[in-house]
N, C-alpha and C positions, 0 to 999 in steps of 0.2 A: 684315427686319421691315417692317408697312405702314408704320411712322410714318413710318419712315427713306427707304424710296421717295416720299410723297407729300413729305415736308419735301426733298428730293432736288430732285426735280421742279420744284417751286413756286420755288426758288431759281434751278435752271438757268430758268425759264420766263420769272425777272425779271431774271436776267445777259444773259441773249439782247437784250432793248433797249437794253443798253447796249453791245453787240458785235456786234449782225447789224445792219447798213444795213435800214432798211424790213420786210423779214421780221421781226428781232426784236422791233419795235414791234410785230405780230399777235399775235407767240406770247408776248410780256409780257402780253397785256392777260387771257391765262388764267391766269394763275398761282394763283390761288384756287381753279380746279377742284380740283388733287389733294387739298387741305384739306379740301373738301368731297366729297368723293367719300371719303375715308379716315374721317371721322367724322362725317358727319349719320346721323340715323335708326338711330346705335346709342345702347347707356346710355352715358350721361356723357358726350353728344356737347361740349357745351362744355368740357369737361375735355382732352378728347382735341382740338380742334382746336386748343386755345390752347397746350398741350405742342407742338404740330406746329410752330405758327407762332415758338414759340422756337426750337427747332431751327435751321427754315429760317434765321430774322432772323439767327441765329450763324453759317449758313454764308453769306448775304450779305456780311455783316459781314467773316468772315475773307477773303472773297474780292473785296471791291472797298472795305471803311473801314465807317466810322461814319454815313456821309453816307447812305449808297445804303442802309443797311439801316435806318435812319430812317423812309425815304422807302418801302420794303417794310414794316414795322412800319406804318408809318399807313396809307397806301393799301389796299394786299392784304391784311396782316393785320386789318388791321380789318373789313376789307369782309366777308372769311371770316369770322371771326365772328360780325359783323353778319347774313348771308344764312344763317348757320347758325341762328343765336337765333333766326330770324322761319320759318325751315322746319320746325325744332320747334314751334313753334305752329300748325303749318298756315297761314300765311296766303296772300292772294291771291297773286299774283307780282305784279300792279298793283300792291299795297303794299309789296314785298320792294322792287322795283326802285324806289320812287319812295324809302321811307325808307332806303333802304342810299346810295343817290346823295345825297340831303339831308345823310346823316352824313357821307359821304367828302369832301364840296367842303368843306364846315363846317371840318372837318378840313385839309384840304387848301388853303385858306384861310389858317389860323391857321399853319401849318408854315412856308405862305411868305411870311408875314409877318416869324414870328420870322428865317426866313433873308434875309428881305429889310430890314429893319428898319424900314421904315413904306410907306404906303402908297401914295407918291411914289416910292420906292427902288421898288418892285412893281410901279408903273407903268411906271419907267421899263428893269426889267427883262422884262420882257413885250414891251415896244417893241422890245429888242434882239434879244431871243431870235427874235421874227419878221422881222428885217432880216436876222437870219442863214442864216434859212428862205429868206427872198424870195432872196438872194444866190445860194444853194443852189440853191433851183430854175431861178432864170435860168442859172446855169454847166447845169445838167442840161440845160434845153431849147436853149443855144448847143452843146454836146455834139454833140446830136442834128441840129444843123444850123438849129434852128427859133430866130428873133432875136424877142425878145419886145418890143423898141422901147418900152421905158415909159419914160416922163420924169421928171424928179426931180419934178415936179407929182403927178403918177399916184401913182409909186408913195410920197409921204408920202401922198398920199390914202389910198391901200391899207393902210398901216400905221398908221394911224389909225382908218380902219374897222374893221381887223381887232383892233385892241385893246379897240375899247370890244365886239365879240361876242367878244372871249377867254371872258365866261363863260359864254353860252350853247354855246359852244361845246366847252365843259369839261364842262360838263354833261350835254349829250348825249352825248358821248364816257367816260363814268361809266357814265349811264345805262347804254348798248349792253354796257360791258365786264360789268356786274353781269347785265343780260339774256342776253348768250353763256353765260357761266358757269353760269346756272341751268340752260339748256337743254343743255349738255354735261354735266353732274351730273344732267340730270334724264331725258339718255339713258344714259348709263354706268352708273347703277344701276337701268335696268329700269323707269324711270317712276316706278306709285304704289308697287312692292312695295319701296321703302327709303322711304318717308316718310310712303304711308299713306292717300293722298289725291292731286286733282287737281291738280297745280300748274299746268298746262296742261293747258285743257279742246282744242276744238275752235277752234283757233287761227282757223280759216276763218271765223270767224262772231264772232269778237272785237270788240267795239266800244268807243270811251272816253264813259269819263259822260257824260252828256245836261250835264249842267251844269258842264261844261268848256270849254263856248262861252260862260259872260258870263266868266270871264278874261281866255280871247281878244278879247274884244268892248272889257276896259275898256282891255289890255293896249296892242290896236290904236289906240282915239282917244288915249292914252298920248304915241303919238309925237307928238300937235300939242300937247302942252304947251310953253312958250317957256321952257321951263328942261333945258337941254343933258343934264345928266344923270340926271334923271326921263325922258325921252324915251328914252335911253340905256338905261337899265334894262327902261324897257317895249318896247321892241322887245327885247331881248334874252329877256323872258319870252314875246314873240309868237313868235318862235321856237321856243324852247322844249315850247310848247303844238301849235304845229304838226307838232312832230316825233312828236308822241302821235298826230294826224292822219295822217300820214305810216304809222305802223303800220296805222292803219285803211284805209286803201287799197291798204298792200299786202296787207292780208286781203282785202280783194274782190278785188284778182286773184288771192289763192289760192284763191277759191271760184270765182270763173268759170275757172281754171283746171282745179280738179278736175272741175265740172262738164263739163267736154271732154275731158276724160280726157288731159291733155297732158302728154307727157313729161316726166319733171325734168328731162333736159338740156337741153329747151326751154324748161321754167319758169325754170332759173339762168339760163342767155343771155336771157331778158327783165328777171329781175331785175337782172343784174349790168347793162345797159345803162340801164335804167332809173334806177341809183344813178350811174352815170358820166354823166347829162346833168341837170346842173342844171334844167334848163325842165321833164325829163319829173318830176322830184322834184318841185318845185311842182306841179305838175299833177296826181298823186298824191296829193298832202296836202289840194289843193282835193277832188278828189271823196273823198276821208276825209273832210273835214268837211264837205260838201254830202251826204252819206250819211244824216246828220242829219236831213236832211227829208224826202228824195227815198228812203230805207232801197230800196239797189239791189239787196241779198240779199230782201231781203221778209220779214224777219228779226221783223218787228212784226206781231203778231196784229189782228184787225180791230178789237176790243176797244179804244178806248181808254186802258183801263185798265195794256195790256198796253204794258213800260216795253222798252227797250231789255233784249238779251240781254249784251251788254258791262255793263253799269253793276253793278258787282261792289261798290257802295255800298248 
């Protein structure tokens, strides 16, 4: 039966991160494809994905407790729903991915809260959980032979930075898994012929709204406020906005890419280098948003009048 395959699936998809080192964190982050792929774009799509997601949540459930299918119930299951309800509708994929991620952290928020039980206890579980990370990764790279010499100075520093971008950085990591998912649902079913419509036009030529630079703008002077966690929040939204950036420039190199006719295995080996080096990422996201003015595709009509092809507003 399909239910049975797709509730199958989505459940192994979400035990894998908790039992494959590294690999299984990739292959968790799709677990709401088979949900979507098994009921969007037929009758009673929400009827049929939320039988699905009980299924699945039960075979979490009988296979690792109560905790872990919680945490598949809110996360996954929801998200699947959520990305199924806004594909019924037709909407943009700018709006799936931005309100599906809004609901999940919401969500995902409140969950670890109740399991943490205030917002101190949260804090100070988020501290540990990345000291077990930092530990982690230093045994990895003295493994390897490579001594990372940080000092107990450094590395609270480090774990201090890194807590107060925990949310940006949940965020975007939301964001991406709900964007994977639509684009594997929205190759596996043949594009428009399961849902009817564009949900990715012409990726090459994607821009974000024109008025997604005064965010940035109030987000950036943010940081010189002399109150520690206002400054904190607004760099963490600066981020955030950037990484919407960050998509707009890797669309211009997938359009001066096609325009050179350049292999795909040459397009990933620039992409995948390109994400492996922090400076060329920034670098990226600056001409994403310097695109803005300078429109490097020529994407703007001479017209005035004529708005950005991205602003799906």
């Amino acid at each position: 039966m399909a239910i049975a395959r797709a509730s199958f699936a989505s459940a192994l998809m979400f035990l894998a991160g908790a039992t494959v080192p590294l690999l299984g964190g990739v292959i968790m982050i799709f677990a709401p494809a088979p949900l979507l792929t098994y009921a969007t774009g037929f009758p009673h799509a929400l009827s049929r994905i939320s039988i699905a997601i009980a299924v699945a949540t039960s075979l979490v459930a009988l296979s690792a407790g109560f905790a872990p299918a919680l945490g598949y119930l809110v996360i996954f299951g929801l998200g699947a729903v959520s990305m199924c309800f806004m594909l019924q509708r037709r909407l943009a994929f700018e709006l799936i991915v931005f309100g599906v991620t809004m609901l999940l952290v919401a969500a995902g928020v409140v969950l670890a809260l109740l399991w943490a039980g205030s917002f101190d206890a949260l804090a100070h579980l988020i501290r540990r959980e990345l000291a077990g990370a930092m530990a982690w990764a230093e045994g990895f790279y003295k493994d390897l032979g490579v001594e990372t010499a940080l000092t107990p100075e450094s590395r609270a520093y480090i774990l201090e930075t890194a807590k107060w971008l925990a949310p940006a950085l949940s965020v975007m990591l939301v964001a991406l898994m709900v964007l994977l998912n639509l684009a594997v649902f929205w190759r596996l079913t043949g594009k428009e012929q399961r849902v009817g419509y564009a949900l990715f036009g012409d990726l090459a030529r994607w821009s974000a709204p024109e008025w997604l630079v005064w965010p940035l703008l109030v987000s950036g002077f943010g940081w010189f406020i002399p109150i520690q966690w206002i400054a904190n929040v607004a760099l963490d939204c600066f981020l955030c906005i950037m990484a919407v950036y960050l998509g707009q420039g890797f669309a211009i190199m997938a359009f001066y890419f096609r325009h050179l006719r350049m292999p795909a295995l040459a397009r990933g080996l620039i992409y995948f280098v390109t994400m492996a080096q922090p400076l060329l990422v920034g670098l990226t996201a600056i001409v994403g948003l310097f695109d803005l003015w300078f429109d490097f595709r020529r994407l703007k009509g001479p017209d005035a009048a004529t708005r950005n092809v991205g602003n799906f507003l």
